[in-house]
N, C-alpha and C positions, 0 to 999 in steps of 0.2 A: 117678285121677279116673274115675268112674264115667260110663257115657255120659248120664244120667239131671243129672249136677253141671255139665255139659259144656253140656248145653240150658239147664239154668238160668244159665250165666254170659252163654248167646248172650244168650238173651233180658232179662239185666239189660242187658247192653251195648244192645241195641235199644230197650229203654225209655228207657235214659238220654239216648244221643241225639234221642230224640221230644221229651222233656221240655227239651233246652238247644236243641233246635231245628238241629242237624245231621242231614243228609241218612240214613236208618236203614244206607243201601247203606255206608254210611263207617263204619257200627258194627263194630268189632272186639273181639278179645280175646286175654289172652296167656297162650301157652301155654309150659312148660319140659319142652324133650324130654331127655334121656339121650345121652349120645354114642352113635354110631353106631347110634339110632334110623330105621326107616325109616318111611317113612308108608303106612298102609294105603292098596289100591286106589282111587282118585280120589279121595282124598279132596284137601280144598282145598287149593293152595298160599297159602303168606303169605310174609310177609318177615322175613327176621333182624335182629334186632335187638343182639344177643350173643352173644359167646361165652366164656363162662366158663372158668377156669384147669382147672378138673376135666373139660372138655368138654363140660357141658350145653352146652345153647342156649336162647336166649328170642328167641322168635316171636311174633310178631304174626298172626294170620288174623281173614278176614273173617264174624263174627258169624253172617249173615243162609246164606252157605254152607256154615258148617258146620252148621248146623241142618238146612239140607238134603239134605244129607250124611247124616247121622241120621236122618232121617229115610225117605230113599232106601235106607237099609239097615235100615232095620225095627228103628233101636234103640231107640227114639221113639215116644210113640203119642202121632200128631197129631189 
């Protein structure tokens, strides 16, 4: 996932929540890491949600921080 497909899933997830009328801070989105994936530099913590027989994971992180993430690292033009 490109970081460019990554901004776009935050920001459906923050519309959606505008639109059903949840708090934007609550918008999330989920990601599937690889086994023994690590996470770059600050980037946000979420929470697990699985874990798969092959070792992936599905995680859950918060929308609005990872955008800013992305942006905080110049992947992004805001």
């Amino acid at each position: 996932m490109t970081p460019q497909h990554l901004a776009d899933a935050c920001a459906n997830s923050i519309n959606l929540a505008t639109q059903i009328g949840t708090p934007t801070d609550k918008a999330s989105i989920q990601i599937t890491t690889p086994k023994g994936w690590k996470t770059p530099p600050k980037f946000p913590r979420g929470w697990l949600a699985q874990v798969k027989e092959d070792g992936t994971r599905i995680r859950y992180v918060n929308a609005m921080k990872v955008l800013a993430w992305l942006a905080a690292n110049e992947m992004i033009k805001t």
